[in-house]
C-alpha positions as CSV (number, residue, x, y, z in Angstrom):
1,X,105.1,-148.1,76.4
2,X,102.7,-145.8,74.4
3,X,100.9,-148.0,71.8
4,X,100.1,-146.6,68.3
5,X,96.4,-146.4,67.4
6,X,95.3,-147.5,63.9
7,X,93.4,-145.2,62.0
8,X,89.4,-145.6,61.6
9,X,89.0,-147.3,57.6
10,X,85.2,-146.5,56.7
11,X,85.8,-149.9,54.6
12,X,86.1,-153.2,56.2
13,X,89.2,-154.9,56.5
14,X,89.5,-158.0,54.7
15,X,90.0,-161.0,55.9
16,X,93.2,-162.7,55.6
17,X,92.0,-165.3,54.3
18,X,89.6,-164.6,52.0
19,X,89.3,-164.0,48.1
20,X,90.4,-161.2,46.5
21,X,87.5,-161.7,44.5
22,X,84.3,-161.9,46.5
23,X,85.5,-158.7,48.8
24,X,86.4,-155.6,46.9
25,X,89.8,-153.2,48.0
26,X,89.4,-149.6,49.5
27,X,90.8,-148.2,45.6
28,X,88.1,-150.5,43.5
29,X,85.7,-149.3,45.8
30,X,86.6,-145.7,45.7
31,X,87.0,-145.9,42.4
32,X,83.2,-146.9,41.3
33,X,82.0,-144.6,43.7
34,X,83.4,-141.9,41.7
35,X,82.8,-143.5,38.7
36,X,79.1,-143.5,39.2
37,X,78.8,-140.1,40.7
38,X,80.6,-138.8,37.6
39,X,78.0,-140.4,35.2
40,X,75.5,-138.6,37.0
41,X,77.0,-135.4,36.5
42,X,77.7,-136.3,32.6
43,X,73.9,-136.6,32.6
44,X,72.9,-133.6,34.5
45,X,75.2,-131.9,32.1
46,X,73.4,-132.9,28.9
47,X,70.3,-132.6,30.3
48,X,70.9,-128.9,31.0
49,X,72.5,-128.2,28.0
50,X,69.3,-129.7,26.2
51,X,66.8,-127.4,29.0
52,X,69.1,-124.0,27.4
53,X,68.8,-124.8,23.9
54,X,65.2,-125.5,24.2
55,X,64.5,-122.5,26.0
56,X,66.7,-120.2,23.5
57,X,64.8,-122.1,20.3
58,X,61.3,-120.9,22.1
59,X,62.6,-117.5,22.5
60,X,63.8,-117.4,19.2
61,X,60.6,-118.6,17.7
62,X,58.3,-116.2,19.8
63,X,60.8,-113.3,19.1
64,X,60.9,-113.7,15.5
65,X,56.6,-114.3,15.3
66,X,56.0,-111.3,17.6
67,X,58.7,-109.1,16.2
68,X,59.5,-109.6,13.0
69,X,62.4,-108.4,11.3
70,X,62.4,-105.2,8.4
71,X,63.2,-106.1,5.4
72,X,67.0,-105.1,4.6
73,X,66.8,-101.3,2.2
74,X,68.9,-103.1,-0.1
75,X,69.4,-107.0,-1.5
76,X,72.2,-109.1,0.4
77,X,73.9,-109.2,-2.6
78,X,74.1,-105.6,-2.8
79,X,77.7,-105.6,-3.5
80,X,77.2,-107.5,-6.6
81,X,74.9,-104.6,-8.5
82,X,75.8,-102.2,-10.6
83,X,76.3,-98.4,-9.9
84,X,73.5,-97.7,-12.5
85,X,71.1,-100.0,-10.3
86,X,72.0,-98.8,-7.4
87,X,71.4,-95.3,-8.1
88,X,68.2,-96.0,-9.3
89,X,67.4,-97.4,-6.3
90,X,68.7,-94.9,-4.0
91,X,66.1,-92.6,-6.5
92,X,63.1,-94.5,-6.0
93,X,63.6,-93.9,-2.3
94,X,63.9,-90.2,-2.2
95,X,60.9,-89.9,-4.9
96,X,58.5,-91.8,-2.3
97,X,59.3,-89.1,0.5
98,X,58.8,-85.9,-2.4
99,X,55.9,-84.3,-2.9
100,X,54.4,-85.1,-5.8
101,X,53.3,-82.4,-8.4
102,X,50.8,-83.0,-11.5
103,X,51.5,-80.4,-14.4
104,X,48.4,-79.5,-16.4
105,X,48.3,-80.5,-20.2
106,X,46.6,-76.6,-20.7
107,X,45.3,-75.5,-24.0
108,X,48.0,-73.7,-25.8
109,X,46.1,-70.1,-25.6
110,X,47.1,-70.0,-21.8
111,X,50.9,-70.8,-22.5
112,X,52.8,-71.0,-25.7
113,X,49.9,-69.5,-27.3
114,X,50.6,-65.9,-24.6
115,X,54.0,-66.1,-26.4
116,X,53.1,-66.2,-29.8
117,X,50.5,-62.9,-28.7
118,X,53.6,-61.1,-27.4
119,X,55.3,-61.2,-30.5
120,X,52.4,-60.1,-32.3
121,X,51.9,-57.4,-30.4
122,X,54.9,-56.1,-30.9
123,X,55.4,-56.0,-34.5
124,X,56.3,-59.7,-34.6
125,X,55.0,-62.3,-36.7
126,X,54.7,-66.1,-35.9
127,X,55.1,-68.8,-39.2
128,X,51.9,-71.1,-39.3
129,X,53.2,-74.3,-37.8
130,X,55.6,-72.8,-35.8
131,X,56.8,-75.5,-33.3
132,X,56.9,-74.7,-29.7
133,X,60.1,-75.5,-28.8
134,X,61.2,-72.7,-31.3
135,X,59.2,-70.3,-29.1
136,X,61.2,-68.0,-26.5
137,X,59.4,-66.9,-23.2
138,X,61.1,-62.9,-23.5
139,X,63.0,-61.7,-20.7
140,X,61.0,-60.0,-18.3
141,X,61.3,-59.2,-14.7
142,X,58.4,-61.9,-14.3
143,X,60.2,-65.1,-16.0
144,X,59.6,-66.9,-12.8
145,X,56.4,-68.5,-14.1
146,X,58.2,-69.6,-17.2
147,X,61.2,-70.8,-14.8
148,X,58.9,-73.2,-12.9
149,X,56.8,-74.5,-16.2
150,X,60.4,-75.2,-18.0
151,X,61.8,-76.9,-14.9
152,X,59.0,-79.8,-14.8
153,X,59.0,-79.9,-18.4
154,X,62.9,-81.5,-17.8
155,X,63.2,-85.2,-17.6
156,X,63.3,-85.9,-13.4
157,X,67.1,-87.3,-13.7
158,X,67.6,-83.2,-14.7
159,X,65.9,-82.1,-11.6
160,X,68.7,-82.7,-9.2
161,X,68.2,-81.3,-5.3
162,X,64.3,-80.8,-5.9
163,X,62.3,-81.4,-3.4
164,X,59.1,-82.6,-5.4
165,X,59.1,-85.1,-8.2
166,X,56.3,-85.0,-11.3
167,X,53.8,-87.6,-11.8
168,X,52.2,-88.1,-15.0
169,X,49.0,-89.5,-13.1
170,X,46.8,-87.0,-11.0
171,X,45.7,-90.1,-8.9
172,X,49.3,-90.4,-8.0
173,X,49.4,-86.4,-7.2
174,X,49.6,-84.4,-3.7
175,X,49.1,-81.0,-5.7
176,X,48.6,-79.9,-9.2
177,X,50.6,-76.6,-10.7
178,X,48.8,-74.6,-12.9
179,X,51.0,-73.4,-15.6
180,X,49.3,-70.6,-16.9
181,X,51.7,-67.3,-18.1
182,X,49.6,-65.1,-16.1
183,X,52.2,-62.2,-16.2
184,X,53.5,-62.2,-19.6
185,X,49.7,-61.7,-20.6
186,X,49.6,-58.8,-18.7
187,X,52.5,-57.1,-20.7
188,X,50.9,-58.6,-23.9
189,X,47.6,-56.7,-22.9
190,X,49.9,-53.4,-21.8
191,X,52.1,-53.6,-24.8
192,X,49.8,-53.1,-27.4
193,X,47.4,-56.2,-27.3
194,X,44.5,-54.1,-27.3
195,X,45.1,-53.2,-30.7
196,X,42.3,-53.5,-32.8
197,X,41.8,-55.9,-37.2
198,X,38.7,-54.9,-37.7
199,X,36.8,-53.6,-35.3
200,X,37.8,-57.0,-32.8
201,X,40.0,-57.2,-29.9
202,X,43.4,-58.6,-31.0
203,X,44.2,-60.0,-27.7
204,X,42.3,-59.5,-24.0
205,X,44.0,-60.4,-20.7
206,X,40.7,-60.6,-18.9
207,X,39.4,-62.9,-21.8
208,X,42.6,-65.3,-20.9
209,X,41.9,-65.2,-17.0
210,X,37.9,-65.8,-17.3
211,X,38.4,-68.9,-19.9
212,X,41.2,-70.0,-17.7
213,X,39.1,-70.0,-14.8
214,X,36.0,-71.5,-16.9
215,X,38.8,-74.7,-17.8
216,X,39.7,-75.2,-14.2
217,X,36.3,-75.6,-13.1
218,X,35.5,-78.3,-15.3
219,X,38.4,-80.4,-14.1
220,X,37.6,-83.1,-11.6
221,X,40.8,-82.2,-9.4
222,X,39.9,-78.7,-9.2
223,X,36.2,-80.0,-8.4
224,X,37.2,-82.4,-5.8
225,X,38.9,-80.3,-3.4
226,X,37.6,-76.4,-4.3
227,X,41.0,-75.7,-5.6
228,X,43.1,-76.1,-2.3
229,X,45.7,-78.5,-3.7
230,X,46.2,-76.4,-6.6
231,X,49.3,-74.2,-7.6
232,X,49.1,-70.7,-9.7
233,X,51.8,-68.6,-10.4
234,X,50.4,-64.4,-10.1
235,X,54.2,-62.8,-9.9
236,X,52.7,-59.7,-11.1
237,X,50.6,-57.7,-8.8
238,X,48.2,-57.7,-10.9
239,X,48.0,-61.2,-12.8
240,X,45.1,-62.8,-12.4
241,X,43.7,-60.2,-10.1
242,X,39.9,-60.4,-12.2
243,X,39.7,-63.8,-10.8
244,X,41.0,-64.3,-7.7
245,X,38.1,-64.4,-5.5
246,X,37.7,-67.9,-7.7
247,X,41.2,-68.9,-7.5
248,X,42.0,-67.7,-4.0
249,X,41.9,-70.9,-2.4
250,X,45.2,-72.3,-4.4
251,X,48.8,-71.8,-3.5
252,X,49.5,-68.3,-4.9
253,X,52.5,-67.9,-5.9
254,X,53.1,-63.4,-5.8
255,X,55.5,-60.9,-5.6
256,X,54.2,-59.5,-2.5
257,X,50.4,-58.9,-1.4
258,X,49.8,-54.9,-2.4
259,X,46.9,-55.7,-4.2
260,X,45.2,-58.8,-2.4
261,X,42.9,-58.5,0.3
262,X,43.2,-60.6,3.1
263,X,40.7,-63.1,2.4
264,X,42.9,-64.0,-0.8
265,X,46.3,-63.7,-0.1
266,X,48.2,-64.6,2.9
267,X,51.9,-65.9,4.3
268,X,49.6,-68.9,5.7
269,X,48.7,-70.3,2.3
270,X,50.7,-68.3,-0.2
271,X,54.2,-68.2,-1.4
272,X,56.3,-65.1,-2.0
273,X,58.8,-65.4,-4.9
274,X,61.5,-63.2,-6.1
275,X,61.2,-61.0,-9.7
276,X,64.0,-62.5,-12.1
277,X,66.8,-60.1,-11.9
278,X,67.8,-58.0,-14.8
279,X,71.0,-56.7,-14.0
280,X,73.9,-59.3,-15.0
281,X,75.3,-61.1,-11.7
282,X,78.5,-59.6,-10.2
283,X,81.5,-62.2,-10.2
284,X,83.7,-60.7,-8.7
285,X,84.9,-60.6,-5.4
286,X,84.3,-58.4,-1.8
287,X,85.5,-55.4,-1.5
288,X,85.2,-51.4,-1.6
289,X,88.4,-50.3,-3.7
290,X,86.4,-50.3,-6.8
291,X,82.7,-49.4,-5.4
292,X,82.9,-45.3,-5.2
293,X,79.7,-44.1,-5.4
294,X,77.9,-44.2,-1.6
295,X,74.5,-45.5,-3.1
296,X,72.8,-46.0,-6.1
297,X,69.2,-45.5,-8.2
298,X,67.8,-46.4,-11.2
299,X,64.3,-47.1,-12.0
300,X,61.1,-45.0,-13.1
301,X,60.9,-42.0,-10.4
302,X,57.4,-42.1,-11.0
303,X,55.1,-44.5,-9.6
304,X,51.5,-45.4,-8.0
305,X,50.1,-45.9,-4.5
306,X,53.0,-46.5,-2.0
307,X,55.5,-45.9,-5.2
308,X,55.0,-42.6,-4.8
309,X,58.3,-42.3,-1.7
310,X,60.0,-42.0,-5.4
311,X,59.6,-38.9,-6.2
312,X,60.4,-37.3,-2.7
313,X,63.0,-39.7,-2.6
314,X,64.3,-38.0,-5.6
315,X,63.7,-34.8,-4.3
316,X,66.0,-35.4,-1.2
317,X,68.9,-37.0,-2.8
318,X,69.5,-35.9,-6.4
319,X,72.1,-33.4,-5.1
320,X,73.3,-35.3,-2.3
321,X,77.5,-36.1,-2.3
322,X,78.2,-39.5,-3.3
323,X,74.6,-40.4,-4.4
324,X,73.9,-41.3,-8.0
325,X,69.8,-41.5,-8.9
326,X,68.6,-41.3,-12.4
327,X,64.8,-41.6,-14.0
328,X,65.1,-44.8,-16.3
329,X,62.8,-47.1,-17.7
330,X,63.3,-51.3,-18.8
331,X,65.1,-50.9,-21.7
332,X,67.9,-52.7,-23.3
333,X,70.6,-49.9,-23.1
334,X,69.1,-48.7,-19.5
335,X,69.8,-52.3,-18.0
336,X,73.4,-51.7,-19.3
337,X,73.9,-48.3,-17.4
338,X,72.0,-50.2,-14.6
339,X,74.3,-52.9,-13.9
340,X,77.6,-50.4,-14.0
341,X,75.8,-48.5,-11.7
342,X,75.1,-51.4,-9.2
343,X,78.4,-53.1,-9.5
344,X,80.4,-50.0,-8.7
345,X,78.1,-48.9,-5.8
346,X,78.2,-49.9,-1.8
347,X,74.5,-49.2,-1.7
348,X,71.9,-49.6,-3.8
349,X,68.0,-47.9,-2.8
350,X,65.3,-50.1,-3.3
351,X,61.9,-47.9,-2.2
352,X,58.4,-49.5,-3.0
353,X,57.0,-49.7,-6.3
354,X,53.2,-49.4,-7.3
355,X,53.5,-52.5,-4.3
356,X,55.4,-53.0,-1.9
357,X,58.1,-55.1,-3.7
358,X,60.4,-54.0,-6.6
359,X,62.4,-55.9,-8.9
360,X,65.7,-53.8,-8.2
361,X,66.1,-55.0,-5.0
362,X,67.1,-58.5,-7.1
363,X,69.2,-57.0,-8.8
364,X,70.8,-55.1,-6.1
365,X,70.9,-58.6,-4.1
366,X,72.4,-60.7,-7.2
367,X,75.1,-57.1,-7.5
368,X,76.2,-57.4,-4.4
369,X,75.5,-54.1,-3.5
370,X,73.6,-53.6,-0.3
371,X,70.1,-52.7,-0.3
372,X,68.9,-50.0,1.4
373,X,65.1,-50.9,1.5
374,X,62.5,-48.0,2.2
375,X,59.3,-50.3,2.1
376,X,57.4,-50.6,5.3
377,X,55.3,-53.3,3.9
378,X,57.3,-55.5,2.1
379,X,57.3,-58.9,1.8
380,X,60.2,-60.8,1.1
381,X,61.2,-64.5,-0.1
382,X,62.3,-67.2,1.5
383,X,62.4,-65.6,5.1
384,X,62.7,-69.2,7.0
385,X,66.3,-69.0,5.7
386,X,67.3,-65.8,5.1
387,X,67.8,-63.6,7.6
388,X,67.5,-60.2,5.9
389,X,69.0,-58.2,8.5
390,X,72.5,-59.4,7.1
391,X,72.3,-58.4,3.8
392,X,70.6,-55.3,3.8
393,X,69.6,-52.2,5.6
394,X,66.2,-51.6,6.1
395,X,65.1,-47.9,7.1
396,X,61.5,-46.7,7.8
397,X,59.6,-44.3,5.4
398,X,58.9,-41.6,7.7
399,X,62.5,-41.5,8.6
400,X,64.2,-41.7,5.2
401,X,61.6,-38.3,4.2
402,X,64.1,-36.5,6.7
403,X,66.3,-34.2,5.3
404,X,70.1,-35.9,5.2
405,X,68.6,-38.8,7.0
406,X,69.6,-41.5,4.7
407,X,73.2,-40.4,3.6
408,X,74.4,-40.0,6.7
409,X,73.8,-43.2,8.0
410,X,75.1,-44.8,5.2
411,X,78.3,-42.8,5.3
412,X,78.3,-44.0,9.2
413,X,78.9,-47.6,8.3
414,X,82.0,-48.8,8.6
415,X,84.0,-50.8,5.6
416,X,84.4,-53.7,7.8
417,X,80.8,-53.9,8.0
418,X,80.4,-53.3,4.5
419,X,82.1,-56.8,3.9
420,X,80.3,-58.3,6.1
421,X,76.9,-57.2,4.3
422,X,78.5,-58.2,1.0
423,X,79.7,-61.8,2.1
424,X,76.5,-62.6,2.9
425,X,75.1,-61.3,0.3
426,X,77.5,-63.7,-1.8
427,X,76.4,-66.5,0.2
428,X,72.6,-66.0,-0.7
429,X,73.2,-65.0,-4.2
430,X,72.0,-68.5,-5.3
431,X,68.7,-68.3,-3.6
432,X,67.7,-65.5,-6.3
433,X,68.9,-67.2,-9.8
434,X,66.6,-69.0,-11.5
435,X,68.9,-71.0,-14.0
436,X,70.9,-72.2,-10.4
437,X,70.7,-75.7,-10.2
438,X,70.6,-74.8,-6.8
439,X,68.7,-71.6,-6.8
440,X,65.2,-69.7,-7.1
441,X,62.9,-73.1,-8.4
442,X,64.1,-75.4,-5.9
443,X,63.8,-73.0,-3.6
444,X,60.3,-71.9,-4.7
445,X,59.2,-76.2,-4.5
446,X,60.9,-76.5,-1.3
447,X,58.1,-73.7,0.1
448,X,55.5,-74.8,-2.2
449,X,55.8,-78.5,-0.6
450,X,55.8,-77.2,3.1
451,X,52.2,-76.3,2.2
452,X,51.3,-79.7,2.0
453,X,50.1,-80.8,5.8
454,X,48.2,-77.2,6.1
455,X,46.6,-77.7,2.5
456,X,45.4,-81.2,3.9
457,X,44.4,-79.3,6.9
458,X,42.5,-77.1,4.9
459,X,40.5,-79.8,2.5
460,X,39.1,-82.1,5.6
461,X,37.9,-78.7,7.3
462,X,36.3,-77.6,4.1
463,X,34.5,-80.6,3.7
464,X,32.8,-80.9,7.5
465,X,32.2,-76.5,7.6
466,X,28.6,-75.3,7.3
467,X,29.4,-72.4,4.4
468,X,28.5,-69.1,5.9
469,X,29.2,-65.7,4.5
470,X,31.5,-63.4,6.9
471,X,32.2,-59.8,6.6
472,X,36.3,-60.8,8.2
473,X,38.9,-63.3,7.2
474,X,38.1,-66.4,9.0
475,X,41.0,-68.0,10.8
476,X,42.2,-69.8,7.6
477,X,44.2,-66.8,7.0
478,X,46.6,-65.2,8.7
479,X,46.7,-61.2,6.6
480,X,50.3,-60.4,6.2
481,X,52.6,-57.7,8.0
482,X,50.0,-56.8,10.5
483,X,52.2,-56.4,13.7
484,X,53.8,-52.9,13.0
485,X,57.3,-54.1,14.1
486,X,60.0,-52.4,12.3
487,X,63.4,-53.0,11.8
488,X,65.8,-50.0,10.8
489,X,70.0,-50.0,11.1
């Protein structure tokens, strides 16, 4: 008979006849075993709950001492201000990161006071008391100067898209423009200012550029740092040119650099700027059907220096087929035969002037008709982001001198690349209009401001150099259109 075996109890088994009491059951005793080991674990719970948090305040704390946080741009309650704040704030952030320009107070004689001598010299008269703002700069292929001098006269919420703000303290200022009307004085001088009352001079541009100069060098700006941070407008070739070699550490702003040597004028420090254009813009749209003559002229044939391609230009194409090119001077009714000319043209020949640059090739630009530019040492605006090449046709002097050269590579061009010239050309219009709120003055800042780091540049070495005299420019300029390299169709 197999017996049955009990089972092992790790608790003792009570005796029958004791108490209930004084000896506890397997379940009370199983029961406060558990009991106790969960109170531990309740406790090792908290305490490491308590270890996290500690450790997460410390980081906190050490994060937040060692790392700071940015202020926020805006207030937390940002939402709450209105559009009139906001935008004023937006404002004060952009002016902070724009250059800042200080605009010379100058005596009236080099600004308003060239106007009033332009109407006097020709035939005019100006009323004793006159008011400037009743004063008109007169329209001339050089209006740039007046452009830039109007523009930071504007209150800044006018100036929208510029890249420089004005400051009315020259402590605040990174560079300080210059506003003299250095071209119109020229025409003053040219159109009859040399007339004498008396026996005196009525009006002398090389007076205005020697007193300019003598003002300048009594200002403390102009003292402090030998002119480099300063701005003059020159658009002429030949404003200012008495006095350059005392100017020519400023920003220069030219047409081109035909009559500056390369100690004074350079793509390094200098900025090239576009003549106003003359001939009324073209508003309409691309296209051929109403452009029938092949390429167009009309200018004075006869010129100085490199302006003398002219005249054999003339030679060659006067009885060429399709080719229109007339003698013409600036004159009222001339401009009117001018822009008819340009607007019903596919090409429009810009050879050098007395310099290497020309105003027609503006007014060819703003015409959309293609220029054909014979000019082997131009210089041209805003090259960083315009690619020429698109918009016109550029053909070396000695090969435009052939016979039938010119004509019958224009005639070779195909209309579909004719619309592509003139949609660019469309596209850049802009970059040469100086009443664009888009165009020529902003453009001419946005150079101007990119000066900045190299004019900095230019101060510090100034200040540690030993002067010497050398018989070459030093490396502080680089002389312009030195490599030969050129481009034809």
């Amino acid at each position: 008979m197999n017996r049955k075996t009990k089972p092992i109890s790790p608790f003792p088994s009570p005796s029958p006849h004791s108490s209930l009491s004084s000896t506890p059951s397997r379940k009370t005793l199983s029961l406060s075993f558990f009991s106790q080991m969960a109170r531990k674990s309740s406790l090792l719970k908290r305490l490491g709950i308590f270890v996290l948090l500690l450790v997460f305040a410390v980081f906190a704390l050490a994060t937040s001492f060692f790392h700071p946080s940015p202020p926020p741009d805006r207030p937390a309650n940002d939402v709450k201000l209105s559009s009139d704040v906001k935008q004023n704030l937006e404002n004060l952030k952009g002016r902070n990161l724009k250059v800042k320009i200080y605009m010379y107070d100058l005596p009236k004689k080099f600004t308003y006071g060239i106007i009033e001598q332009h109407a006097l010299a020709r035939g005019g008269s100006v009323q004793p008391g006159t008011g400037v703002s009743s004063l008109k700069y007169p329209g001339h292929q050089h209006m740039g100067e007046w452009y830039l001098f109007s523009d930071l006269n504007r209150p800044e919420g006018e100036r929208v898209g510029s890249p420089i703000v004005k400051v009315t303290d020259p402590e605040e200022a990174d560079l300080f423009f210059v506003p003299v009307f250095s071209s119109l004085s020229l025409i003053v001088n040219n159109g009859g200012g040399l007339a004498t009352e008396g026996g005196a001079l009525r009006y002398s541009d090389d007076e205005m550029q020697e007193e300019l100069v003598e003002w300048l060098e009594k200002q403390e700006y102009w003292r402090r740092n030998n002119g480099w941070d300063h701005v003059i407008v020159a658009g002429d070739p030949n404003a200012m040119l008495r006095v350059v070699d005392r100017v020519k550490n400023a920003v220069l702003l030219v047409s081109d650099f035909g009559r500056l040597r390369g100690d004074q004028g350079s793509l390094v420090k200098d900025v090239i700027i576009p003549y106003s254009h003359r001939i009324n813009l073209y508003k309409g749209e691309v296209g051929v059907e109403n452009r029938n003559t092949l390429l167009f002229f009309m200018g004075n044939r006869y010129r100085k220096e490199g302006g003398k391609i002219r005249d054999l230009l003339f030679n060659l194409l006067e009885t060429e087929e399709g080719v229109i090119i007339k003698h013409g001077t600036q004159s009222r009714e001339n401009r009117r035969a001018a822009t008819r000319g340009m607007h019903t043209s596919k090409f429009c020949l810009n050879p050098a002037g007395d310099t290497p640059s020309a105003c027609r090739l503006f007014d060819s630009i703003v015409s959309l008709c293609i220029p054909v530019i014979v000019s082997d040492s131009i210089e041209l605006p805003f090259e960083d982001v315009i690619d020429y090449r698109k918009i016109a046709v550029f053909v070396e002097t000695n090969a435009a001198l052939k016979p039938e050269y010119l004509v019958s590579i224009l005639k070779a061009v195909t209309t579909e690349k004719i619309l592509e010239y003139q949609k660019e050309l469309k596209e850049v219009q802009r970059y040469f209009i100086y009443d664009h709120p888009g165009g020529t003055v902003n453009e001419v800042w946005r150079q101007v401001s990119q000066k900045l780091p190299l004019i900095k540049l230019m101060i510090n070495r100034d200040r540690r150099l030993i002067k010497r005299e050398l018989s070459e420019p030093d490396c502080s300029c680089l002389c312009s259109n030195k490599t030969g390299i050129i481009s034809s169709l």
